[in-house]
C-alpha positions in Angstrom: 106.8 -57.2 -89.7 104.7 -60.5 -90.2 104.9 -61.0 -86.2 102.2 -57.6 -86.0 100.1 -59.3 -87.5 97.1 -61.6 -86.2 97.9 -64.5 -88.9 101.0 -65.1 -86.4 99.2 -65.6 -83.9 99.3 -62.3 -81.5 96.3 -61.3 -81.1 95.0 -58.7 -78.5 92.7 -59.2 -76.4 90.7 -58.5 -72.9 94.0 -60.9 -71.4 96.5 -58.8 -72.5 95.4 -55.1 -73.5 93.3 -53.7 -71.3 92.1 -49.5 -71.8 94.2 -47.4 -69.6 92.1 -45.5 -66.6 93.1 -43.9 -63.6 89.8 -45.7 -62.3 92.1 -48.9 -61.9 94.0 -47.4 -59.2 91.6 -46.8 -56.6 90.1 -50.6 -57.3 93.6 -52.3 -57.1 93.7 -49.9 -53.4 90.8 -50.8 -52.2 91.8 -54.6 -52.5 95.6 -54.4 -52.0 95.3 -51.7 -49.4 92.1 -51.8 -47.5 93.0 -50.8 -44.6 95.3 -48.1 -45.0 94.4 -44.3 -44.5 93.2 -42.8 -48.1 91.8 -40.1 -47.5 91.8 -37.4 -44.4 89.9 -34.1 -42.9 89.9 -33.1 -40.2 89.6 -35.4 -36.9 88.3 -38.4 -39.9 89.9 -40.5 -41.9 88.8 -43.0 -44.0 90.5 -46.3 -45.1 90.4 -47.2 -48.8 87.6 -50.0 -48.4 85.7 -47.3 -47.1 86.7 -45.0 -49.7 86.2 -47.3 -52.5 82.7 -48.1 -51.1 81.6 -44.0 -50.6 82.9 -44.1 -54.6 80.5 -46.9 -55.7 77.8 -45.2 -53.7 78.4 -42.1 -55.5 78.3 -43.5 -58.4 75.4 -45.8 -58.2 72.9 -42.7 -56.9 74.3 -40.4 -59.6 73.2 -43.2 -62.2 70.2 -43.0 -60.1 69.5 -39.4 -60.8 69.6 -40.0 -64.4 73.7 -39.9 -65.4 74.0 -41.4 -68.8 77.5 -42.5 -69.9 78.8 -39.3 -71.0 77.0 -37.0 -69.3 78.4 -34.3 -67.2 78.6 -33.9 -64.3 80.0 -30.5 -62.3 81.1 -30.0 -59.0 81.3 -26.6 -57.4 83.9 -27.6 -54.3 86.9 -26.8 -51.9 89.4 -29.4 -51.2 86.6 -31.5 -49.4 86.5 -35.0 -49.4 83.1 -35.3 -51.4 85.7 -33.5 -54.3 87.7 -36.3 -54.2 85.2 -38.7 -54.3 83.7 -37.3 -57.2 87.1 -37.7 -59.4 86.5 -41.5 -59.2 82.8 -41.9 -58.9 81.7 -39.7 -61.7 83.7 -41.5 -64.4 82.9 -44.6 -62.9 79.2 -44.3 -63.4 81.0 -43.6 -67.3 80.3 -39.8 -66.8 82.6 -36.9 -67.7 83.7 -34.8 -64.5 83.3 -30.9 -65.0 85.1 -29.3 -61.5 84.3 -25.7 -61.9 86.3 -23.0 -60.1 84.9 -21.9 -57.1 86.4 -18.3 -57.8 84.6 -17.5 -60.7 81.7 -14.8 -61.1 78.0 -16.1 -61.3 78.1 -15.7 -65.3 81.2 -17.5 -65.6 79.7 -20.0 -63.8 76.8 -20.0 -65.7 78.3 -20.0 -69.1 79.9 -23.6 -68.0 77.0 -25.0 -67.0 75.8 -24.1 -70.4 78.1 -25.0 -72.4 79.0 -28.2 -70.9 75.5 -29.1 -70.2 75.9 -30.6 -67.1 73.3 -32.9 -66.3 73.8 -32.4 -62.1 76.2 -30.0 -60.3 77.5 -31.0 -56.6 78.3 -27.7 -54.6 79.7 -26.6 -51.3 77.1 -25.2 -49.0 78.9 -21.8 -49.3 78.6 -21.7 -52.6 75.1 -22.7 -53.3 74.2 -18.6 -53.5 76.9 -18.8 -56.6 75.4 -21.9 -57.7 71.6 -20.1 -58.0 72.7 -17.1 -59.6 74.9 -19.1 -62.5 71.4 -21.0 -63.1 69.2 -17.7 -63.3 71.2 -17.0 -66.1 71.4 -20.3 -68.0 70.0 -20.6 -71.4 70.0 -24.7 -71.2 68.0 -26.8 -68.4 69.2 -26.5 -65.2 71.1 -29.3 -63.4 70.3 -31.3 -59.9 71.9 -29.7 -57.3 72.8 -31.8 -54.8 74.5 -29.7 -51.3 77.4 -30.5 -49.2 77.7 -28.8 -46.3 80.7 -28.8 -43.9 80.7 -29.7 -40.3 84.7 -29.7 -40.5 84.5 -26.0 -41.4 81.0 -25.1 -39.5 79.1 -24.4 -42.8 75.9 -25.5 -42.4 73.6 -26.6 -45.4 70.5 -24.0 -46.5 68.0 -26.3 -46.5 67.3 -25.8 -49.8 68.5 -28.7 -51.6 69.3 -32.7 -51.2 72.1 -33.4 -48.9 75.3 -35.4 -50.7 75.2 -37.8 -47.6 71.9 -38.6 -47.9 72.2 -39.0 -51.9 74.9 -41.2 -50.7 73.3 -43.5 -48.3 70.9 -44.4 -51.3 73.6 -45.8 -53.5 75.1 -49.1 -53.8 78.8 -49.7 -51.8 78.8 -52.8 -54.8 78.3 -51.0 -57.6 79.9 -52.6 -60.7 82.1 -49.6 -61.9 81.5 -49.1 -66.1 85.3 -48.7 -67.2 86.1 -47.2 -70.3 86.1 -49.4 -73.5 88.3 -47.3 -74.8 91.0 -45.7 -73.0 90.3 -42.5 -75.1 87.0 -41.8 -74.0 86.5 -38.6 -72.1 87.1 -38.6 -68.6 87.0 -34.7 -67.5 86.1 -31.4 -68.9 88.3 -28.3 -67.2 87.0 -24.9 -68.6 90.2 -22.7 -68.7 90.9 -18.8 -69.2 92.3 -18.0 -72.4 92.8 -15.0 -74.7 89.2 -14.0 -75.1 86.8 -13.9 -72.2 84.8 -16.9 -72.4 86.9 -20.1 -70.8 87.5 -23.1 -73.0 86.3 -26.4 -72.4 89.7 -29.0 -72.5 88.7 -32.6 -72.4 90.6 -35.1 -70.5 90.8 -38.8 -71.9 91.5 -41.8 -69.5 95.0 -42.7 -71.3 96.4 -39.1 -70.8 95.7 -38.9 -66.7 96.6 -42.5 -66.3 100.1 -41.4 -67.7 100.3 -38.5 -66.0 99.6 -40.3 -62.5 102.9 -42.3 -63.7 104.7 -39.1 -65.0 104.2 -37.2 -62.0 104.7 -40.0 -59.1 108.3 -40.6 -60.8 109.0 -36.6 -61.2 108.0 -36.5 -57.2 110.5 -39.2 -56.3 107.6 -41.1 -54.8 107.6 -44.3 -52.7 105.0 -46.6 -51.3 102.6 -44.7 -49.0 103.0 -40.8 -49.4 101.3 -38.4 -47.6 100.0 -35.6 -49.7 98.4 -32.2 -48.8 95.4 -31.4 -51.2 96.9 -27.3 -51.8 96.4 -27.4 -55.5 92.3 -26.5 -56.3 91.1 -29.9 -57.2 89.4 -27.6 -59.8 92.8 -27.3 -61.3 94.0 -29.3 -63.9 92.0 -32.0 -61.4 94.7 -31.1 -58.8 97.2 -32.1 -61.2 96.0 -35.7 -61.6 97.8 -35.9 -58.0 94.5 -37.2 -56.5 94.2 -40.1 -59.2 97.6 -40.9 -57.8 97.9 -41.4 -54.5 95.9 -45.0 -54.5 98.6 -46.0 -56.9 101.5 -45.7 -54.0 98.6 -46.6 -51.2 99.1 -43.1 -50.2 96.6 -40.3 -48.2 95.4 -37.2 -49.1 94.7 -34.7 -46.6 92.1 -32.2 -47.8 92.5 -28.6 -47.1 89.9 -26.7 -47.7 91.3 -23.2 -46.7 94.8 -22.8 -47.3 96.7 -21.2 -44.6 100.2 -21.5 -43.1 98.8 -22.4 -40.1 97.0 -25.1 -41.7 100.1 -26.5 -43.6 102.2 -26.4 -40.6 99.4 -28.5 -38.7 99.0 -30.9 -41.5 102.7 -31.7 -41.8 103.0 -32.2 -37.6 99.4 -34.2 -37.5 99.4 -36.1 -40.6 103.1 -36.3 -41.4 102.3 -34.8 -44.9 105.4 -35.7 -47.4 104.4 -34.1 -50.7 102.1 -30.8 -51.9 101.7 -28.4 -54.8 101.2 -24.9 -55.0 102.0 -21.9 -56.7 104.2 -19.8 -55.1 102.4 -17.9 -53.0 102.0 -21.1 -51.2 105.7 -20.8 -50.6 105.4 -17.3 -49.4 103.0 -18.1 -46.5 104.9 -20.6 -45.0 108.5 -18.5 -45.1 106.5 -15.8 -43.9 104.2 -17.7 -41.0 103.7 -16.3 -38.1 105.8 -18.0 -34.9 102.6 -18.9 -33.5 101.6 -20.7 -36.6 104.4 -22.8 -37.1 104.9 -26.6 -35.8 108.1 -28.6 -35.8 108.6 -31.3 -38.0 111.7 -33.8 -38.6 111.6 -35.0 -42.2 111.5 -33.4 -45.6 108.4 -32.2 -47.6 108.8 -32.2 -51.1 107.2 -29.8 -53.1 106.1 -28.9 -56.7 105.6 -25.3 -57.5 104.3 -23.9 -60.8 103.1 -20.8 -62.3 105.6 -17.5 -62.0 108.7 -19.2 -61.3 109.5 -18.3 -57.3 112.1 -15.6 -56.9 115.8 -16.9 -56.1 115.6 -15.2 -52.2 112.2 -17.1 -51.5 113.2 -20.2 -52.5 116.3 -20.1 -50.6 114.5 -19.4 -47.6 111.8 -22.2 -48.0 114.5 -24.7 -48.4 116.1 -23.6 -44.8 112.8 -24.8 -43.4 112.8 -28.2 -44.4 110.8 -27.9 -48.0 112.5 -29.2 -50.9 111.4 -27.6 -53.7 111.1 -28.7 -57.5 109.6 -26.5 -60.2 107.2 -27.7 -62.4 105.4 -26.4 -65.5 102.1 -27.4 -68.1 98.6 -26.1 -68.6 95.3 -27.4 -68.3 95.8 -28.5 -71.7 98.4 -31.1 -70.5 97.0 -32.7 -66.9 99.1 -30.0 -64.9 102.8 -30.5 -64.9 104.3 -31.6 -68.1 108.2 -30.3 -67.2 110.3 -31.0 -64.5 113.6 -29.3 -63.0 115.4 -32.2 -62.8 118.4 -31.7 -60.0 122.2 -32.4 -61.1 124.3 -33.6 -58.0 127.0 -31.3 -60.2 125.1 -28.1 -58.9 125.3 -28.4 -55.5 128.4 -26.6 -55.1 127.5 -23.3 -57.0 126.5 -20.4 -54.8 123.3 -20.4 -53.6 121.9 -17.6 -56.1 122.7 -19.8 -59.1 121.2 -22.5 -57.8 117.6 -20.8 -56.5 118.0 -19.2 -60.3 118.6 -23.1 -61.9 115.5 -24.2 -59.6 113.6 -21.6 -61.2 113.9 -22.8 -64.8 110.6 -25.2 -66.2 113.2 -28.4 -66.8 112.7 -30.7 -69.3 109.8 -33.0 -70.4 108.3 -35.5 -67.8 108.3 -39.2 -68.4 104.6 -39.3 -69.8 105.3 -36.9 -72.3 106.7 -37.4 -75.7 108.7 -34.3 -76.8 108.7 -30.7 -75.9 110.8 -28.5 -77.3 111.5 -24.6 -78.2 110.7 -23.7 -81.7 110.6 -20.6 -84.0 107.4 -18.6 -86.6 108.6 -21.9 -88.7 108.0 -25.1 -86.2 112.3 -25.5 -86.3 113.9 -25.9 -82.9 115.8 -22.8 -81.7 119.4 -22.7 -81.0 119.8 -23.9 -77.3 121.8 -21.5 -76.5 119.7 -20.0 -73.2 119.0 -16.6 -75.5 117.4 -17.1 -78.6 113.3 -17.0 -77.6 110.6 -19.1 -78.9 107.4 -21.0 -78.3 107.1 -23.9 -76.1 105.4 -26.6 -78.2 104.5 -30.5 -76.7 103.4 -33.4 -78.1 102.5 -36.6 -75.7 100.0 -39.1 -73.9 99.5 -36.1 -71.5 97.7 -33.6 -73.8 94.4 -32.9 -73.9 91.7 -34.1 -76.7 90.8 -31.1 -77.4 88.7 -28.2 -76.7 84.7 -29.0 -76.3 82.8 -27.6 -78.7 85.6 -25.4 -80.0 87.3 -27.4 -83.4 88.4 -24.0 -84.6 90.1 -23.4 -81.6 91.8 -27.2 -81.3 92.7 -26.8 -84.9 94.8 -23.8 -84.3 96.1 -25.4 -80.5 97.4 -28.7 -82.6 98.9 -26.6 -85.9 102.2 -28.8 -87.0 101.4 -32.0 -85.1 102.4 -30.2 -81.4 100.2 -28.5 -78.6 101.4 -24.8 -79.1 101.5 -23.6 -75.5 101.8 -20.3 -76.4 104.0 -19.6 -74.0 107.8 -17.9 -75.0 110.9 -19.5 -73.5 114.6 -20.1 -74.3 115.7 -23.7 -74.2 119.3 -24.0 -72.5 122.6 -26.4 -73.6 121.6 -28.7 -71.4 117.7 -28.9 -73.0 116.7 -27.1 -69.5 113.4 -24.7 -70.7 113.2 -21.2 -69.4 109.8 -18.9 -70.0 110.6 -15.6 -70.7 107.1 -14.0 -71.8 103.6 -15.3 -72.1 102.1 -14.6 -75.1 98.9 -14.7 -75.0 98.7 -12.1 -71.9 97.3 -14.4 -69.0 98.3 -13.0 -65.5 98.5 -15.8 -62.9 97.6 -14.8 -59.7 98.1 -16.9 -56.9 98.1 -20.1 -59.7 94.7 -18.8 -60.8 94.8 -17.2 -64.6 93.1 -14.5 -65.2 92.3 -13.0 -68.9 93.7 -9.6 -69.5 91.0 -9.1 -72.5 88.5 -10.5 -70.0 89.6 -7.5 -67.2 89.9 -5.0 -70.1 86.3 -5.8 -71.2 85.0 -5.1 -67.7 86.5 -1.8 -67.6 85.6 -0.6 -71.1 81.8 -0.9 -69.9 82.8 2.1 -67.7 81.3 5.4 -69.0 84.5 7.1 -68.4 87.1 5.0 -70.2 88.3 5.7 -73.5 91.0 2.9 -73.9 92.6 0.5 -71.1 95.3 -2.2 -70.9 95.6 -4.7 -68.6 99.1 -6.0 -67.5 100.5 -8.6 -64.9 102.4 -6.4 -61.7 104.5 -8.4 -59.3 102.9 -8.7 -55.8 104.8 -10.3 -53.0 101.6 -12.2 -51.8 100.2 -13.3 -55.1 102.9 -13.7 -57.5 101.1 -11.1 -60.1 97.9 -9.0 -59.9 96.0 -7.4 -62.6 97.7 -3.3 -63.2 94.8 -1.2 -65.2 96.6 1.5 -67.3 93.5 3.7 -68.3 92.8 6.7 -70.6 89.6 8.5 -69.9 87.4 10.3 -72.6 87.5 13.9 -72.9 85.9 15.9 -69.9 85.5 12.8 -68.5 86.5 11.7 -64.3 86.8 8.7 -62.5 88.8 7.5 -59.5 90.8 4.2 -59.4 88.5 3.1 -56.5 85.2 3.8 -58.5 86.8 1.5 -61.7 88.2 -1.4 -59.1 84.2 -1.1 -57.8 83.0 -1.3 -61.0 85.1 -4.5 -62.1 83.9 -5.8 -59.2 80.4 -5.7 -59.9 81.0 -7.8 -63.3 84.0 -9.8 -62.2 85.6 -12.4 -59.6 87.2 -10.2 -57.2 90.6 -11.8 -57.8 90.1 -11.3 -61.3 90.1 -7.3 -60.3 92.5 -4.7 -60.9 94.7 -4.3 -57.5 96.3 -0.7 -59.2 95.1 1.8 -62.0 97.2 4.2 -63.7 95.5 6.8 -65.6 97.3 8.4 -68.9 97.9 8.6 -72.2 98.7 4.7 -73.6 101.6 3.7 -75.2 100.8 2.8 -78.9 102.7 1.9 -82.2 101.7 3.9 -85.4 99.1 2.0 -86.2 97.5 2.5 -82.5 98.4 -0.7 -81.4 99.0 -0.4 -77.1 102.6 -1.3 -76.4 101.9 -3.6 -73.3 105.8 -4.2 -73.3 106.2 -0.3 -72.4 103.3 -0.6 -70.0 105.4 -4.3 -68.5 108.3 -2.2 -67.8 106.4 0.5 -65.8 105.1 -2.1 -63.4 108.5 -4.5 -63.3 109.2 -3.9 -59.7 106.2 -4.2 -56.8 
């Protein structure tokens, strides 16, 4: 092993290792393609020179207003361009990007701001009402805000705050971009639902989305100069590192600010769109557009779809229209997607019910990721034998550092040497992985999760309720929605619409029960609620 070592000779240095960064894409564009279309909304589109150069001024001006290498910095956007300039200008001024869902309740919001400490937050003019209630409730200094309105979608800005063009024209187009020293240094901070109320912070490293750019571009099929449809929140797993990609390929992004099947549809026919993500309710709103909303196209638009896996009839209808779908699966603590459906030729010529049903299954492990298998209470692979049920555990480039300020919580996420997903699947002869439960009881509701504790919590502030559960119940539009099963205290009333109203009052309205069902819980003898029993109840819309 002499030849490892620097007395031969080999020695690393800035000519031959140099940190991994997803920063490096959008640089090597700007020079290699400079005049192709990067980014698109609307009637504009920019060219990467002119991308590049709104990064840099980005970047400059947010040094300007005080962004120290690893600060935070949170946005509070749609699918807007100033989103994806953001992803590269933030970490190029060697801060750590926070995109906060735009769906989330005021203290939520406020929580994250907190906890992450973000030093300025950059938010949609819609949202800046959001935005001042999450301060008022901040226990840490309050960031800048700095306002984008959006002529695009006729928002106009209050007034109350600096405008993100003007902040722009400030900055430098030539601003030397810090890149990490270290390819593990923290590049993003994505707060996440998970079994208690209170999100969790999972930090992003520069190695892991580079990766995943690579990962994900080769589980697409990609070539040189895709077209991609922003669908997938940009607050989302940063849109699945699919953003950081596309100046790899010299591709465009299309921002889509409100997603619509008249939207897609126009995007595909104007921009000749090639590739998108969504979850499948996505899918639903294009097999059920409206004639009037529909536009013809002529080539195939490849898709990745994640979440609940799309029902067999659905995705045979999709795929009549031209979409070619491929299922994907991952968290935020894995950049997005970290399986893949890989098609076999072989299964072309089953009938088409078997096939939507082989689409359906999460695949096997992407090409960034090291090993993800099925295992049992004892870490040991199960029998792949498409029955025998265990957890999905991953271990690779593309999985989070950890969770922020959480080590308790990291500790127990990393238990074994593997990122426990804690998600329950059966692994098939052929290695293909198929979930069968999740665990730790997140609904996911049009690709949003929502924490059943969280909902639960809400409702047990009513006066009226003696004990609730919260379950997932299929919805045709948005995959799942929450299902309240309720018991009421003694000599007690309330109405389904008063406990929906009063959720609403403390939650995101998607985070809101769409049904309640008042009676007596299922519970085992030692009172714990049987939210199996209560599953079954609600198994069919």
């Amino acid at each position: 092993m002499g030849w490892m070592t620097d007395e031969s000779g080999l020695t690393r240095g800035p000519a031959n290792f140099v940190p991994l960064t997803p920063l490096s894409h959008l640089k090597r564009a700007a020079d290699v393609h400079a005049d192709r279309p990067a980014l698109a909304y609307g009637d504009r589109v920019w060219t990467y020179a002119q991308y590049h150069a709104r990064v840099s001024r980005l970047a400059d001006a947010l040094r300007g207003l005080g962004v120290a290498p690893g600060d935070v910095v949170a946005t509070l956007l749609p699918n807007v361009p100033a989103q994806s300039e953001a992803s590269f200008a933030v970490p190029a001024c060697a801060g750590v990007l926070n995109t906060i869902n735009t769906r989330l309740d005021a203290d939520t919001v406020g929580y994250i701001l907190d906890h992450g400490g973000a030093r300025v937050v950059i938010v949609d003019s819609a949202g800046v009402p959001l935005v001042e209630a999450a301060i008022a409730l901040m226990q840490t200094p309050a960031p800048v805000v700095i306002e984008v309105p959006d002529v695009v979608a006729g928002i106009p800005a209050t007034g109350r705050y600096r405008l993100y063009e003007d902040l722009l024209a400030g900055g430098d187009p030539a601003f030397a971009w810090i890149m990490p020293q270290d390819e593990w240094e923290s590049l993003a901070l994505n707060y996440t639902s998970g079994t208690t109320g209170r999100p969790k912070g999972v930090v992003y490293h520069h190695r892991g989305a580079y990766l995943a750019t690579m990962g994900n571009q080769i589980a697409w099929r990609m070539q040189l100069f895709p077209v991609m449809l922003q669908i997938v929140p940009l607050f989302h797993c940063n849109n699945w590192t699919h953003t950081w990609m596309m100046p790899l390929l010299g591709g465009c992004a299309v921002c889509c600010r409100d997603i619509t099947a008249a939207a897609i549809y126009a995007a595909i026919a104007d921009h000749g769109v090639t590739h998108f993500g969504g979850a499948p309710i996505v899918l639903n709103l294009i097999v059920n557009a409206d004639a009037a909303d529909r536009r013809p196209f002529d080539h195939t638009v490849e898709v990745f779809t994640a979440g609940a896996p799309p029902a067999a009839a659905l995705l045979s209808a999709i795929g009549k229209l031209g979409f070619n779908i491929t299922q994907v699966y991952g968290l935020t603590e894995t950049y997005g997607p970290a399986t893949e459906c890989i098609w076999t030729p072989g299964w072309d010529a089953l009938p088409e019910e078997e096939r939507a049903a082989i689409k359906a299954r999460q695949g096997v492990p992407m090409a960034m990721m090291e090993d993800i298998v099925v295992v049992d209470e004892a870490m040991r692979p199960v029998a792949r034998d498409g029955a025998t049920q265990g957890e999905i555990v991953m271990r690779g480039n593309a999985v989070m550092k950890g969770y922020y300020r959480n080590p308790e919580a990291t500790a127990k996420a990393f238990a074994g040497g593997y990122f426990h997903s804690e998600d329950l699947a059966v692994q098939h002869p052929d290695g293909y992985i198929q979930i069968t439960d999740r665990s730790k009881d997140i609904i996911i509701s049009g690709g949003e999760n929502i924490s059943s504790i969280e909902v639960e919590s809400a409702l047990m502030h009513h006066a009226a309720v003696s004990l609730c559960a919260v379950v997932a119940m299929p919805d045709d539009r948005w995959g799942e929605v929450p299902c309240a099963f309720v018991e009421l205290k003694a000599g007690r009333e309330a109405t389904a619409e008063e406990l929906i109203a009063h959720t609403r009052s403390r939650l995101a309205g998607f985070k809101c029960p769409k049904r309640v069902v008042f009676g007596e819980l299922p519970k085992t003898s030692t009172g714990k609620i049987q939210k199996f029993e209560l599953r079954k109840r609600v198994a069919t819309p």
